[in-house]
N, C-alpha and C positions, 0 to 999 in steps of 0.2 A: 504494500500500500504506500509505503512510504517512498521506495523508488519511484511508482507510480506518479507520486503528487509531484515529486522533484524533477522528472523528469515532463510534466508538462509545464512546470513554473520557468525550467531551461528554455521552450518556447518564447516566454513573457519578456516585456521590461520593467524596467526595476516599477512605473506609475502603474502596470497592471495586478506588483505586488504591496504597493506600498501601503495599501489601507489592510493588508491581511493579519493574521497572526504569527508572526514568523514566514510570511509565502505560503502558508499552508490553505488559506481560501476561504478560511472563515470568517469573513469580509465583515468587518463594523462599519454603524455610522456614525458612530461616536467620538472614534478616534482614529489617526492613521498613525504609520510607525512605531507602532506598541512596544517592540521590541529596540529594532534599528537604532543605533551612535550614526552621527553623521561622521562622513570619512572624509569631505569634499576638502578639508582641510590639510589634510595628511600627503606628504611629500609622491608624487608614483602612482597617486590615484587616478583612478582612468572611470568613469562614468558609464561605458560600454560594459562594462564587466562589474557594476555594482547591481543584485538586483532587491535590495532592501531584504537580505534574510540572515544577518548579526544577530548579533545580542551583545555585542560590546567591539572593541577596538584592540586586539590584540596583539597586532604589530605595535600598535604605537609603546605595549609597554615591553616588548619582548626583546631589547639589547641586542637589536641585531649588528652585528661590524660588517664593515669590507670583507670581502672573500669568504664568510659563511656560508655553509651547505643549510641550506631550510627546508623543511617540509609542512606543508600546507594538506592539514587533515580535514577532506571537504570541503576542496578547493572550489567549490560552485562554480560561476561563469570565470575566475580568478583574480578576481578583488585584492584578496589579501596577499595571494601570490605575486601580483604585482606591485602590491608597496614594497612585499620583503625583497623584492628583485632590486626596488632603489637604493633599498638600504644596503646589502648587500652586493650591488656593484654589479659590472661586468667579469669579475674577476670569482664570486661568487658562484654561488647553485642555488634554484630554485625548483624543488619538484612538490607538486599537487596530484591529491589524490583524493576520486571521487567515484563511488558506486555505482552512477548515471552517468550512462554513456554518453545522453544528451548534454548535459555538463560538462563531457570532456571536450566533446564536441565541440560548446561553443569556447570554452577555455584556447583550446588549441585554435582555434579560427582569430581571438582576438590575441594570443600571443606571435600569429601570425603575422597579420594585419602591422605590429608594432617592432616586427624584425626583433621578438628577444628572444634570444639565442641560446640562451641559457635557462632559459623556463621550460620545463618539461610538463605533463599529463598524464596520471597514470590512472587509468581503469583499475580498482580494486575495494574490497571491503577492511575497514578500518580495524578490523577486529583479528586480521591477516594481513596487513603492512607490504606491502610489494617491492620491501624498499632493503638492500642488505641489513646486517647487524653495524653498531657502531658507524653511520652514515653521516648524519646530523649534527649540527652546532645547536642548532634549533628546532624548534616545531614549535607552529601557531593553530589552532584552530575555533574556529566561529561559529559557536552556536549548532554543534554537532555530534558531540556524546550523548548528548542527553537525546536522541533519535537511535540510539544505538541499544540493543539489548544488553549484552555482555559489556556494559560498562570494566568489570576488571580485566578483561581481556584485550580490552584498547590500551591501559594505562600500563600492563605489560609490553603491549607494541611499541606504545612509547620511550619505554624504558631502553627497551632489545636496542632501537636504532638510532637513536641519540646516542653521540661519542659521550666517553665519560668526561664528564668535567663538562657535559652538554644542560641545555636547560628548553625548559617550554615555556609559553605564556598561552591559556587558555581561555576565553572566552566560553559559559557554557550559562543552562537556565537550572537552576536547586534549588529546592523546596526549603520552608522553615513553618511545620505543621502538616496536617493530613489534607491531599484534595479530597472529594466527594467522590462514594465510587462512580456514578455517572459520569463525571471528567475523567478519571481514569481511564475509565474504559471506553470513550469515547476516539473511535480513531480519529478522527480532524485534529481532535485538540492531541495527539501524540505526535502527525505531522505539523502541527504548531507549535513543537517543544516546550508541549508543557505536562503534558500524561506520562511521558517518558523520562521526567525528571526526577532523583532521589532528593532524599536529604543533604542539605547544605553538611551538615558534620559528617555525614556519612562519603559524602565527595569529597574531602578531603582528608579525612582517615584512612579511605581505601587507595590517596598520593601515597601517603607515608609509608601504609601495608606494601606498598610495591618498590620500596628501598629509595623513594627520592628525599632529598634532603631540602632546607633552608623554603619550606611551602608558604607562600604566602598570599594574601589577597589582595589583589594590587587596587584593585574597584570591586566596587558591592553596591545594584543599584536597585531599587524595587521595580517591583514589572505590576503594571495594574491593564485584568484583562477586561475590558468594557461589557458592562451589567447584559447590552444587547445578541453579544455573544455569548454568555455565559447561559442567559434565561432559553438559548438552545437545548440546553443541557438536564437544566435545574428549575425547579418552580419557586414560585414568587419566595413562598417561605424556605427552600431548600438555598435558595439565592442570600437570604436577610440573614439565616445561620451561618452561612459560610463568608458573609462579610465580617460578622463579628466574631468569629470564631479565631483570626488571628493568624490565621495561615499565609505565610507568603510566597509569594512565585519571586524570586531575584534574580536578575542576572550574575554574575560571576566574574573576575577574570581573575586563576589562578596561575600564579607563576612557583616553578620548582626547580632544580638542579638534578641531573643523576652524580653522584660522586663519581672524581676525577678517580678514584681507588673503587672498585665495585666491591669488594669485597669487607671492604667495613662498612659497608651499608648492609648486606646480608647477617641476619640476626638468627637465622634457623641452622641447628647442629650440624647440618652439612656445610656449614663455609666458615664459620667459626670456628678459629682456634682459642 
């Protein structure tokens, strides 16, 4: 379902997603860019390849240098792939990687279009990395675990191909209280990154369970989903308890390290001396 919505949203421009939930189509009239940071600001930004489905900014806080190797997890049309391509130079690496085909598609067409030569596209699932071990200076990605099932399965991908002494910044959407099971289990709002999202302490406990070090919140912002979407879902009084219930949707963006030493991050009897 969820390649499905993504891969007709890779049709759209960024105005055909901008009033949605994430790109996911559950249109309000309440309010547009629910989620969405503005990028228009950010060095490398290319407007062709923005189609309003962030949840935060995560180049801007990911230290990228000249001649870093990056990876762009759910690289969309390649947005963020191409800021980290400025930051990171000609001298640098840039590969994206995305589930939908049609995303890769138009990724590779507008990295075309712009002669970068050093931008790659890779067709793959986040949860199986297509990318060697120890690859990475970095990795960014937007608004894209939380679409993902096997959440500890990515953040071991992440770990495997980051060089050591590498680091992430992650933009992602976490809970802080229970949603309603109707939004749970409602598939739009899971392609709206919001069903598929865990606990805020639970995403960041399960950084640490995977040996990264120095984990921090770089931004923490509240996410408010508009009453007219929601009453999709919920009834007037399933709506009025879950306002005051205290539950919240926030965006994220966490930044981590893997140790330049792997081995003293590993805590379990087999690597511990």
């Amino acid at each position: 379902m969820v390649r499905q919505k993504y891969s007709e949203i890779a049709l759209q421009d960024k105005e055909s997603n901008q009033s949605s939930c994430c790109g996911s189509g559950c249109c309000s009239t309440d309010a547009s860019n629910i989620m969405t940071d503005d990028y228009s600001k950010l060095e490398g930004y290319n407007p062709d390849a923005d189609l309003g489905l962030g949840c935060g900014l995560p180049t801007q806080f990911a230290k990228i240098k000249t001649g870093d190797v990056v990876i762009d997890l759910g690289n969309g049309a390649g947005n963020d792939a191409f800021i980290a391509r400025h930051e990171t130079g000609e001298t640098g690496k840039v590969i994206g990687i995305d589930f939908t085909p049609a995303m890769i598609s138009r990724a590779r067409k507008n990295a075309e279009v712009r002669g970068f030569n050093n931008v790659e596209f890779r067709q793959g699932d986040i949860e199986e990395i297509p990318v060697s071990a120890d690859t990475a200076d970095v990795i960014v990605s937007n608004c894209v675990l939380n679409l993902v099932p096997d959440k500890d399965a990515v953040i071991k991908e992440i770990f495997r191909v980051l060089k050591p002494g590498g680091h992430f910044s992650i933009s992602d959407i976490v809970l802080e209280g229970e949603l309603p099971t109707e939004i749970k289990d409602a598939a739009e709002m899971y392609a709206g990154c919001v069903s598929g999202a865990i606990q805020k302490n639970s995403y960041l406990d399960l950084i640490e369970a995977n040996g990264f070090r120095n984990v921090v919140v770089q931004k923490d912002k509240a996410i408010t989903v508009p009453d007219d979407i929601l009453k999709k879902y919920l009834s007037g009084d399933q709506l009025a308890s879950f306002r005051q219930s205290g539950t919240g949707i926030r965006s994220v963006t966490v930044y981590a390290e893997k140790p330049a030493d792997e081995k003293k991050a590993c805590c379990g009897p087999e690597c511990c001396s």
